[in-house]
MARLUMDO-624385 format. One record per atom (N, C-alpha, C, O): x, y, z. Coordinates in steps of 0.05 Angstrom, whole numbers, plus 32768, in hexadecimal, padded with zeros to 4 digits. Layout:
% MARLUMDO-624385
XYZ...
***
This chain:
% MARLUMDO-624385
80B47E0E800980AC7E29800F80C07E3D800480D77E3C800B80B87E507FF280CC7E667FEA80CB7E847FFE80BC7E96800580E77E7B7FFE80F37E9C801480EE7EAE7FFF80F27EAC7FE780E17ECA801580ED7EE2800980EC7EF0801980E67EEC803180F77F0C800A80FB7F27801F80DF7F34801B80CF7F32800980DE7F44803480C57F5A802F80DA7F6B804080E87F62805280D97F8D803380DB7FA4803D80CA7FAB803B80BE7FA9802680BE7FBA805480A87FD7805780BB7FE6806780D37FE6806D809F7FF8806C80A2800D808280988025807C8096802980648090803B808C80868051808580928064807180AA8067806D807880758063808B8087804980A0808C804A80A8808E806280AE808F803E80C580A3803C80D8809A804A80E880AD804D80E48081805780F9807D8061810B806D804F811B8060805D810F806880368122806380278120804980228135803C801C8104803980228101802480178114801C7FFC8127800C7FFE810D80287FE8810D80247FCC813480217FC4814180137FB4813A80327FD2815880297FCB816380167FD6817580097FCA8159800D7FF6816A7FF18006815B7FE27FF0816B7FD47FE381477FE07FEA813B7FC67FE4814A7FBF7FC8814E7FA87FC081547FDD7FB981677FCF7F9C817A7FCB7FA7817F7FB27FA6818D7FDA7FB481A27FD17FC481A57FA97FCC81B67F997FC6818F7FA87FD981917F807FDD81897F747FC9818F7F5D7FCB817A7F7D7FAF81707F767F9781907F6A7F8F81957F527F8C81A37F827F8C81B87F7E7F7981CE7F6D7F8681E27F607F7E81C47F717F9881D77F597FB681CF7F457FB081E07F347FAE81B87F3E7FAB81AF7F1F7FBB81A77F0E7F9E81A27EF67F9D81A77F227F89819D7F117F72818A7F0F7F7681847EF97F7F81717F247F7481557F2A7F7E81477F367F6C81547F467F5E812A7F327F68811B7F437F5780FD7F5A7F6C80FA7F577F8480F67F637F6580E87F797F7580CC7F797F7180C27F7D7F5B80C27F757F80809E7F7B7F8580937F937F9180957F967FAA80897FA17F8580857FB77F9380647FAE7FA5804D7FAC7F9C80707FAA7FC280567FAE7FD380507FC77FD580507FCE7FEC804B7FDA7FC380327FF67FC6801E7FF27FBE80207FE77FA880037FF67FC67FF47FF67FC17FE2800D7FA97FCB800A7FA37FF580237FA07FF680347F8E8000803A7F787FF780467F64801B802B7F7F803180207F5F802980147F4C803380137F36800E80057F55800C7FFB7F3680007FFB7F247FFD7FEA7F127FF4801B7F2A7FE080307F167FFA80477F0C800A80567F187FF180407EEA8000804F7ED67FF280687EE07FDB806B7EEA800B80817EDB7FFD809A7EDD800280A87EF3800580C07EF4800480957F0C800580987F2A802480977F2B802D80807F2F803880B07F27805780A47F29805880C27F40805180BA7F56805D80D77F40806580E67F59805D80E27F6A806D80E17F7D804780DF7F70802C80E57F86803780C57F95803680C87FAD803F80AC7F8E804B809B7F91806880927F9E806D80817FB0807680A17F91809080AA7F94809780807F84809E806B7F8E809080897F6F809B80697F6380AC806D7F5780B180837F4E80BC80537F5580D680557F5380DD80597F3080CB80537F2180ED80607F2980F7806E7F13810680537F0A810F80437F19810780527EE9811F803F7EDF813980437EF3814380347F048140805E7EE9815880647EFE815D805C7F15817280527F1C814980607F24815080547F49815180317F41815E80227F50814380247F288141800B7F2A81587FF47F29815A7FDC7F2E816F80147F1B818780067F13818B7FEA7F0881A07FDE7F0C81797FDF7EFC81747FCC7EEE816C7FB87EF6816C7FA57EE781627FB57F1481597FA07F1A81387F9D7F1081297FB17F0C81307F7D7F0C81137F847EFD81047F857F1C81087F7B7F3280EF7F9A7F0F80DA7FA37F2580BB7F9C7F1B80B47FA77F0680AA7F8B7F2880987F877F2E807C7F907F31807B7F9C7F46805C7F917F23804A7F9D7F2F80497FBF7F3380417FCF7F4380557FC07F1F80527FE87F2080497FEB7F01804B7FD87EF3804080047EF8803680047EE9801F7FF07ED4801C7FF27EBC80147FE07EE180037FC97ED77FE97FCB7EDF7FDB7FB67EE17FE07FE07EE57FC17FE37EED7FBA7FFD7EE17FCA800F7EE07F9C80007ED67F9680227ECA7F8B802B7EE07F8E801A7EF27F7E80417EE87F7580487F047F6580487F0D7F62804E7F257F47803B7EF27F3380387EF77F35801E7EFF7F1E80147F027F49800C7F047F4B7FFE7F0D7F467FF27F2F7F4C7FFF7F437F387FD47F317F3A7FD97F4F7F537FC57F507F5D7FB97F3E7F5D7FC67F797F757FB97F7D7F777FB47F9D7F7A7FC57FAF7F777F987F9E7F7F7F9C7FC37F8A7F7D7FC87F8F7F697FB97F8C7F817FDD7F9F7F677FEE7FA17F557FDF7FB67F4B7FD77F867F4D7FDA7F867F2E7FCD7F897F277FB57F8A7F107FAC7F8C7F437FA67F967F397F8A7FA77F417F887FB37F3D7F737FB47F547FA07FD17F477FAB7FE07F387FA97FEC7F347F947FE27F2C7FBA7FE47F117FC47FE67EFD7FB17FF87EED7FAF7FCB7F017F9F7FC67EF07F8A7FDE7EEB7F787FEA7ED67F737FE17F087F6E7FF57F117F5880137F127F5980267F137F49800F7F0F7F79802D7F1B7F81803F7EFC7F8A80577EF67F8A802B7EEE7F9080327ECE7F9380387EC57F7C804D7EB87F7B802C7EC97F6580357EBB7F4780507EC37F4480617EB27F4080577EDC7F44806B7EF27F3980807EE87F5080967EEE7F4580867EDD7F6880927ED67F80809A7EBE7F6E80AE7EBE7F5F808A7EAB7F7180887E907F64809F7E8A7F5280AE7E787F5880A57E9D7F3680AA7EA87F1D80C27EAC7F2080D57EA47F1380C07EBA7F3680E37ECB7F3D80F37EB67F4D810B7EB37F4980E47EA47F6280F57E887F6B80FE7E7C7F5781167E797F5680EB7E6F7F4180F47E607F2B810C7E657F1A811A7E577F0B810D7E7A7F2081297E857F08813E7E847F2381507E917F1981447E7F7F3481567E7D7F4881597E947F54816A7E967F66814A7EA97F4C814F7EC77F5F813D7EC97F7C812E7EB87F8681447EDE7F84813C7EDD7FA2811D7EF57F9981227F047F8781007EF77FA680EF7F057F9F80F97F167FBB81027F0C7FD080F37F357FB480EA7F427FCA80D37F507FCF80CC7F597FB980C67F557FDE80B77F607FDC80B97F7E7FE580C57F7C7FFB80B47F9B7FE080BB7FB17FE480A77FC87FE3809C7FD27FCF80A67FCE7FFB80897FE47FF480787FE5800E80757FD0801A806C7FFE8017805E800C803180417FFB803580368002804A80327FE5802580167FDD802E80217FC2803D80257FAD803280247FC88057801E7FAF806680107F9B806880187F85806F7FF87FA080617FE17F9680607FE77F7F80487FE37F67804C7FF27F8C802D7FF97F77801980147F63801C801A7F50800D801C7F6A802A80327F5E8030802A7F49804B803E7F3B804D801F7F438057800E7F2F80667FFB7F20805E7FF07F0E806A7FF47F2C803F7FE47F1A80327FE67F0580267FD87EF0802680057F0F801580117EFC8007801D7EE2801E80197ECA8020802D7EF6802D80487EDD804380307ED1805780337EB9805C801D7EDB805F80007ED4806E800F7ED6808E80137EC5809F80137EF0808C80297EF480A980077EF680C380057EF680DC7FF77EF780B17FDD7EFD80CC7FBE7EF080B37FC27EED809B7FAF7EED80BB7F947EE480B27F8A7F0180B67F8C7F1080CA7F7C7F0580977F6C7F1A80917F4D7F0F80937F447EFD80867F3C7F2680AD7F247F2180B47F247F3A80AE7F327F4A80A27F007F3A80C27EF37F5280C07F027F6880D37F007F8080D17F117F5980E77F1F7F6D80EF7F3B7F7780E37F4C7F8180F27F3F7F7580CE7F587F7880B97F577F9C80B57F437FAA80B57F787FA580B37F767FB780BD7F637FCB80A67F617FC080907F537FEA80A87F497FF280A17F57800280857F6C7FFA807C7F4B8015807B7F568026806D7F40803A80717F298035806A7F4A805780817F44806C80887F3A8083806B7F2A809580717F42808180537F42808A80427F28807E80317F1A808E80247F24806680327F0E805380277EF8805880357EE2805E802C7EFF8057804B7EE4806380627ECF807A80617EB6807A80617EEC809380617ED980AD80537ECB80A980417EB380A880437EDD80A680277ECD809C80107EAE8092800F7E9B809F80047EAC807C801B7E988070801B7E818081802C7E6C808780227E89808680457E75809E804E7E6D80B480427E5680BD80447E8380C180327E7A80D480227E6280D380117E5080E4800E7E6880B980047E5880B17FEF7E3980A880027E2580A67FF57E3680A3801A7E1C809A80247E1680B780267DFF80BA80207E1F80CB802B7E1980E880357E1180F780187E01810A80177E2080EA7FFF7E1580F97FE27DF580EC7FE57DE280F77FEE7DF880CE7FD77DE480C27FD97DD780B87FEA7DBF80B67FE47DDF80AE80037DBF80A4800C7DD5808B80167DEB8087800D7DC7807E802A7DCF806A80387DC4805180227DCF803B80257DB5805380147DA8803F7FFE7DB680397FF67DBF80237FF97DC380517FE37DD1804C7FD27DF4803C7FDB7E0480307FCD7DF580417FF37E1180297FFB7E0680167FFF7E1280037FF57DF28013800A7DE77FEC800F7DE57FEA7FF67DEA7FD27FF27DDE7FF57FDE7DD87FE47FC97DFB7FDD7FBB7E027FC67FB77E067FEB7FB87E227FF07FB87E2C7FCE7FCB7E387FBB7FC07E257FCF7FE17E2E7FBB7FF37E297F977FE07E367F837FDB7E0F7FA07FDA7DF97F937FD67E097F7E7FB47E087F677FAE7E137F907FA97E207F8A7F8E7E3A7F7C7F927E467F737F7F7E477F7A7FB17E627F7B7FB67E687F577FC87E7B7F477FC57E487F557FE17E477F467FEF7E327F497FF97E2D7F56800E7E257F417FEE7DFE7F417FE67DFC7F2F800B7DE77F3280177E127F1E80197E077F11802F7E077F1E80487DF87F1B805C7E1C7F2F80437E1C7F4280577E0A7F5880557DFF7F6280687E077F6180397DEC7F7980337DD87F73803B7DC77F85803E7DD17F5080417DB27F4380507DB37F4D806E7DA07F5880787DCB7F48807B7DD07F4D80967DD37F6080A37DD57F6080BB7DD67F7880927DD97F94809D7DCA7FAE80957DC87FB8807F7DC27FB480A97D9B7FCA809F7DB67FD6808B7DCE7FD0808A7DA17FED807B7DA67FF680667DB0801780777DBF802A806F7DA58013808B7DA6803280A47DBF802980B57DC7803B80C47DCA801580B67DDF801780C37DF8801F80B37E08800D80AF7DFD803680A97E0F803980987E2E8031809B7E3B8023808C7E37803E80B87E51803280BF7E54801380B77E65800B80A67E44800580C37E487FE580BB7E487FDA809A7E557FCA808D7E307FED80977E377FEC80687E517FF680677E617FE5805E7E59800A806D7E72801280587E8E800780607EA1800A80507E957FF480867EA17FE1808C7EA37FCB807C7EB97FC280787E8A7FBE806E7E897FA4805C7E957FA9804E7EA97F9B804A7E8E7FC6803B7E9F7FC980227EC47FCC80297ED97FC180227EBB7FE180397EDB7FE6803C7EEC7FD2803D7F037FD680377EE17FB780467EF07FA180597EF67F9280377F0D7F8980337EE37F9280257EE47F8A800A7EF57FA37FFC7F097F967FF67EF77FAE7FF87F0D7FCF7FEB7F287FC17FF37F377FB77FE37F2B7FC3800B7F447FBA80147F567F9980147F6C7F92800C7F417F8C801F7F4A7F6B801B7F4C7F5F7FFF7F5E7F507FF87F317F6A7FEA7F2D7F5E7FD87F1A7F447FE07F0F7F397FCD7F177F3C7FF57F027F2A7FFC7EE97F33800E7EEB7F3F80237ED77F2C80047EBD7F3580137EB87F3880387ECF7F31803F7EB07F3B80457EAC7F38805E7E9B7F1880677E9E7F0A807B7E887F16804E7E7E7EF780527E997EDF804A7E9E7ECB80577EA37EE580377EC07ED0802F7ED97EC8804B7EE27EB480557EDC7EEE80517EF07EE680707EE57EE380857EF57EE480987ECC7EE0808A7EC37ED280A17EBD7EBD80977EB27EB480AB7EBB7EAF808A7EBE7E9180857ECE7E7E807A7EC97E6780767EEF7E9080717F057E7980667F187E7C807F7F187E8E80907F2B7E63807D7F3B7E5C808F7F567E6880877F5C7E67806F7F697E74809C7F817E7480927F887E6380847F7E7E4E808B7F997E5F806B7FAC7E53805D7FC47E5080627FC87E6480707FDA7E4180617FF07E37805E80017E50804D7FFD7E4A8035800E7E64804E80167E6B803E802E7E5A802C80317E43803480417E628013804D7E5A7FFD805F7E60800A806D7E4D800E80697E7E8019807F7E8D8025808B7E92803C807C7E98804F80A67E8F804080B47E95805680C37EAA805180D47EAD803F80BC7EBC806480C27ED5806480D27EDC807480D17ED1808B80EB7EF8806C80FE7F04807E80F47F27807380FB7F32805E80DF7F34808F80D27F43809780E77F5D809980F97F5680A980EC7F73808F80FE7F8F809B80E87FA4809580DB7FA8808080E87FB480B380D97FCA80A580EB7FDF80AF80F67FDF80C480EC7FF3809A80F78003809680F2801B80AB80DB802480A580FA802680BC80E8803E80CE80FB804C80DC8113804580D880F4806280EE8107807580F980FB8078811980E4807F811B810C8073813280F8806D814C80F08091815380E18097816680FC80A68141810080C0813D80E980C6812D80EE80C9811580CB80CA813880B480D1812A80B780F2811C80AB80F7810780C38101812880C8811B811D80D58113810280C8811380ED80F1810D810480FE810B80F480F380FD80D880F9810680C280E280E580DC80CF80E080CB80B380F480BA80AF80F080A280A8810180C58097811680BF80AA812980B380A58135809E80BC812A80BF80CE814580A580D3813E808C80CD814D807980E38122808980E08113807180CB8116805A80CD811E804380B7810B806880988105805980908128804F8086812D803980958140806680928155805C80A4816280468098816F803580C28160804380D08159803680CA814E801880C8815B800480C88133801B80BD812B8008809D81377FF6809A81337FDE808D814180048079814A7FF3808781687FE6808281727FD18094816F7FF38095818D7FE480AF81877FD180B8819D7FC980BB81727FC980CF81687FB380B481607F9E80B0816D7F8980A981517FA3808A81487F928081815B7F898081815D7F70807481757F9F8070818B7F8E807D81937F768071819B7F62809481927F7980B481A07F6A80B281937F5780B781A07F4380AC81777F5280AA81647F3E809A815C7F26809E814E7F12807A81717F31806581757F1A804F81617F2E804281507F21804A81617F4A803881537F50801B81557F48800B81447F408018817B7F4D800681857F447FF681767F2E7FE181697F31800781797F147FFB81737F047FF6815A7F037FDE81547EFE800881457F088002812F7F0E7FE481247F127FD581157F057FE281337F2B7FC4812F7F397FAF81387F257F9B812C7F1D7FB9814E7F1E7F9F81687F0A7F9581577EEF7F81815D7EE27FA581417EE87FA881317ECC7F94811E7ED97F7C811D7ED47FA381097EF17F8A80FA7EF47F7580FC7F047F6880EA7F0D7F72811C7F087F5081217F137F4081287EFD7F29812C7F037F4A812C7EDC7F4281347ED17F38810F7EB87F2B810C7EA37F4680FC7EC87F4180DF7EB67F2580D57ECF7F1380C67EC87F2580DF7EE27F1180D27EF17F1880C77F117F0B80BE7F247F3580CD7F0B7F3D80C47F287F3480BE7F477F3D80AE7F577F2080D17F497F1080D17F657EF780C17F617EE880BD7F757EF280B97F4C7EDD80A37F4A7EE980867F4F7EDC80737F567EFF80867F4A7F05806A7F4C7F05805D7F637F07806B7F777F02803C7F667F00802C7F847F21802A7F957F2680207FAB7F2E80327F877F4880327F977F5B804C7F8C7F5E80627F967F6380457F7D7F7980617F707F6E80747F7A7F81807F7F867F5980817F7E7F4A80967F827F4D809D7FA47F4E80B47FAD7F50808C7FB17F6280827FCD7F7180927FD67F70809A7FED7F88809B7FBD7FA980977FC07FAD80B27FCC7FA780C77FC27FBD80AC7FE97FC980D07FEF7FDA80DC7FDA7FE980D17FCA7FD380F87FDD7FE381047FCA7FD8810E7FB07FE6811C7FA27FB881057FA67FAA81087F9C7F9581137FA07F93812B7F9E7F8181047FA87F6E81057FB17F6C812C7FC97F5C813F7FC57F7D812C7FD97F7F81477FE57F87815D7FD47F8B81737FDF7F8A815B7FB07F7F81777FA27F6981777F967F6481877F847F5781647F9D7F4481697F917F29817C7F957F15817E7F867F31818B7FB17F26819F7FB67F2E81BC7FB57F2181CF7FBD7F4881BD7FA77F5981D67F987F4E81D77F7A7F4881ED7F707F4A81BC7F6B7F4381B97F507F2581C17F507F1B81CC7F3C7F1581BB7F6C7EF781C77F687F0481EB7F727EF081F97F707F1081F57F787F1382167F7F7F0382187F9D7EF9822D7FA57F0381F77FB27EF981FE7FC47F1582027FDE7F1182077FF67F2982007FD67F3982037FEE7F4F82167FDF7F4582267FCF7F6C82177FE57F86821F7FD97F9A82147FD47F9F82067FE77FAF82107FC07FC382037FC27FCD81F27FD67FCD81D97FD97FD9820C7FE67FE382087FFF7FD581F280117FDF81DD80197FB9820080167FAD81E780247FAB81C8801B7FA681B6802C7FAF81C37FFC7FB281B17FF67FC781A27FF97FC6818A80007FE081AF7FF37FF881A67FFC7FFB81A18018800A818E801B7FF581A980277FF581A280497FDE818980517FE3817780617FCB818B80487FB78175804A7FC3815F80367FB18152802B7FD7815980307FEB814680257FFF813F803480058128803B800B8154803A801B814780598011814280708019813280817FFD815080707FF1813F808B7FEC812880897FF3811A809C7FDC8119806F7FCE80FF806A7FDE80F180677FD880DA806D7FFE80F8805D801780E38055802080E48074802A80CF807B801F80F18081802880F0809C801280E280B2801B80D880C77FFE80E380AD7FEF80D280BE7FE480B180B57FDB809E80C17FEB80B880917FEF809580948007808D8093800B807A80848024809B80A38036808780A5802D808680C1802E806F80C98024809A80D48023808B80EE800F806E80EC800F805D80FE7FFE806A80D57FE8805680E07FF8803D80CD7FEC802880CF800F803D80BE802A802A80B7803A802180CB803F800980CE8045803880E08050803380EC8046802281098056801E811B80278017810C8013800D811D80117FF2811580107FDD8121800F7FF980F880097FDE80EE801F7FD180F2801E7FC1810480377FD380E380547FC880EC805B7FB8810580657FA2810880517FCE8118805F7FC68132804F7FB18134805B7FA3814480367FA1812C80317F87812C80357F74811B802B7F5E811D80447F7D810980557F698103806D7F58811280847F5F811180607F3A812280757F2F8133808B7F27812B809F7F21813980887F26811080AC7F19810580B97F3080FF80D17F2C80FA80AD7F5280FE80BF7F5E80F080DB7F6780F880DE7F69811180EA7F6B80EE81097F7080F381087F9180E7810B7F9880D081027FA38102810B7FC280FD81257FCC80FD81397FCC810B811B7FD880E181427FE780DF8141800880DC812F801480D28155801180E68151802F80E9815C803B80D58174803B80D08146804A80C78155805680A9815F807180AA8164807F80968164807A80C9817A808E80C88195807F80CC81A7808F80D1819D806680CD81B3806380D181C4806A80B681B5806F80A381E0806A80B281EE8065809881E2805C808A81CE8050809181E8805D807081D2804A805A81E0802D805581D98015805481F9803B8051820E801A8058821280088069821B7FF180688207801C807C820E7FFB809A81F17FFA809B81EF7FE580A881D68003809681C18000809181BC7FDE807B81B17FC8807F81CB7FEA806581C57FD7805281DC7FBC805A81D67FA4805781F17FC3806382017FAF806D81FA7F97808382027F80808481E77FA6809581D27F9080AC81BA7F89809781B57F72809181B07F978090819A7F84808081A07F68806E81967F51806D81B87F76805E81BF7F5C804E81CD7F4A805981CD7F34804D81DC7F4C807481E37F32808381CB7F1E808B81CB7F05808A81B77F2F8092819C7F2080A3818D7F0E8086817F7EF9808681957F1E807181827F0F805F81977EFA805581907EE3805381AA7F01805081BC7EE5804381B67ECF805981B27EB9804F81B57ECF807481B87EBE808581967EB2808581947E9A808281887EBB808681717EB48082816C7EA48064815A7E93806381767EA9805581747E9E803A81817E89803381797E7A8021819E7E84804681A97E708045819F7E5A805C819F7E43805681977E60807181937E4F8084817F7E38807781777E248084
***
C-alpha cells in the first residue's frame, strides 16, 4: 500500500505554501486536489499556484484540461492514482493538495461514493436553469444520453430527480445506475489526512474577502471577460467555477460591477462553509489551525507526517 499526504481545507487558508513547505521537506511531489486547476486559462479566479510559489517542486494536474472540457471525481481518482503510483516509484513521497474533498476520498476511498455523495450546489442551479430555458424534456433527454437507466425510472416531470441523476454524474463521474450497483473497492492508499482551517469563522471570511479584492487587483475581471467570451458558461464543469460564472451578468449589462464582485464573495464564502461540513466528516482528519505561526504550523505537520511515513 503506498502512503501519502493529502492537505485540504477551506479557501484561502494557506494551503499551497505548507503543502511546498513538506514537498521540500519530505522529498515530495504535488497533486493538486482542485477541482479547477486543471483548466488552462482559469489561473486568478483559482488562485493557482505560480512557478514561483512552486519553488521548484514538480506540481501535478494543473493546467492539463481545456475548459470545454469535462472533469470530476472519477477521473480523478483515475488520474491522480497513476500520477501517485509514478511519484512512489521514483522513491518520493505523493501529496496530495487542494480544497475538493470530494476528490480526495475518491482517490484514498476515505468514504464510498453513492447517490448520497455529497452534492454540488452550483451544478444544481445550472441544471434547473436549463429545465426553466428549455423544458423539463429537454433534461430527461440530456439524462437520457448520460444514464439512459435511470432516464427509464424517472417521469420526465419530475425534474428535481432528472437533474439529481445528472448532477450525481457531473460530480462523481459515475452514473447514478453504476453507484448504486458497484461495491466499495480496496483502495491502493494509506493516507495521513490535514485539513487546513481556522475554528475563527470571521476571521476566515475576511481572508476569502481579502483575497477576492487582491484578484480583482490582479486582472480577474478580465480573466473571466476572456473566458466568457471562449464559451465558458456553456461548459459541463469549468463553467461551474466561483469567481466566474458571477460576472456573467455584468458582461450581459444586467447587474453592476460591484454587485458582481460581492456575489463572489459571498459564493467563495458560502462554499467554504459547505468545505468546512464536508471536512468535519472526515474521521481520520487531523485539523490544523492556520492562524497559528507558519513555523510551528509547518513544524507539527511535518513531525506527524515523518512519523506516519516511517512507521
Amino acid at each position: 500500500m503506498i502512503k501519502l499526504l493529502a492537505l485540504t481545507g477551506p479557501t484561502a487558508t494557506g494551503k499551497t505554501a505548507l503543502s511546498v513547505r513538506l514537498a521540500k521537506a519530505l522529498n515530495g511531489e504535488i497533486i493538486s486536489g482542485d477541482s479547477t486547476q486543471v483548466y488552462r486559462g482559469m489561473d486568478i479566479g483559482t488562485a493557482k499556484v505560480t512557478e514561483e510559489e512552486m519553488e521548484g517542486v514538480p506540481h501535478h494536474l494543473i493546467d492539463v484540461l481545456d475548459i470545454k472540457d469535462p472533469f470530476s471525481a472519477g477521473a480523478f481518482a483515475e488520474t491522480a492514482g497513476e500520477i501517485a503510483e509514478g511519484i512512489h516509484a521514483r522513491g518520493r513521497v505523493p501529496i496530495i493538495a487542494g480544497g475538493t474533498g470530494l476528490y480526495i476520498d475518491a482517490l484514498t476511498g476515505g468514504r464510498m461514493l453513492s447517490e448520497t455523495a455529497d452534492s454540488n450546489a452550483s451544478v444544481r442551479e445550472s441544471l434547473m436553469a436549463k429545465a426553466e430555458r428549455e423544458g423539463a424534456e429537454a433534461l430527461h433527454s440530456y439524462l437520457e444520453t448520460i444514464d439512459p437507466t435511470s432516464a427509464a425510472e424517472i417521469h420526465p416531470n419530475n425534474v428535481k430527480r432528472v437533474a439529481r441523476a445528472i448532477e450525481i454524474y457531473l460530480v462523481t463521474g459515475k452514473t447514478k445506475t453504476e453507484l448504486n450497483s458497484e461495491k466499495r473497492e480496496q483502495t491502493r492508499f494509506k493516507r495521513l489526512l490535514f485539513v487546513l482551517s481556522s475554528p475563527d469563522r470571521d476571521y476566515l471570511y475576511r481572508r476569502i474577502n481579502q483575497r477576492v479584492d487582491l484578484m480583482m487587483e490582479a486582472g480577474l475581471l478580465n480573466e473571466a471577460e476572456e473566458l466568457y467570451k471562449m464559451g465558458i458558461g456553456d461548459t459541463p464543469t469549468a463553467g461551474q467555477a466561483i469567481g466566474y460564472k458571477e460576472f456573467f451578468p455584468y458582461f450581459e449589462g444586467r447587474c453592476t460591477l460591484e454587485d458582481s464582485v460581492e456575489k463572489v464573495k459571498q459564493a467563495t464564502r458560502n462554499y467554504a462553509k459547505r468545505q468546512i461540513t464536508y471536512f468535519k466528516r472526515m474521521e481520520d482528519a487531523v485539523f490544523l489551525d492556520c492562524t497559528e505561526p507558519k513555523d510551528v504550523l509547518f513544524e507539527r505537520a511535518l513531525s506527524m507526517a515523518k512519523e506516519f511515513l516511517n512507521d
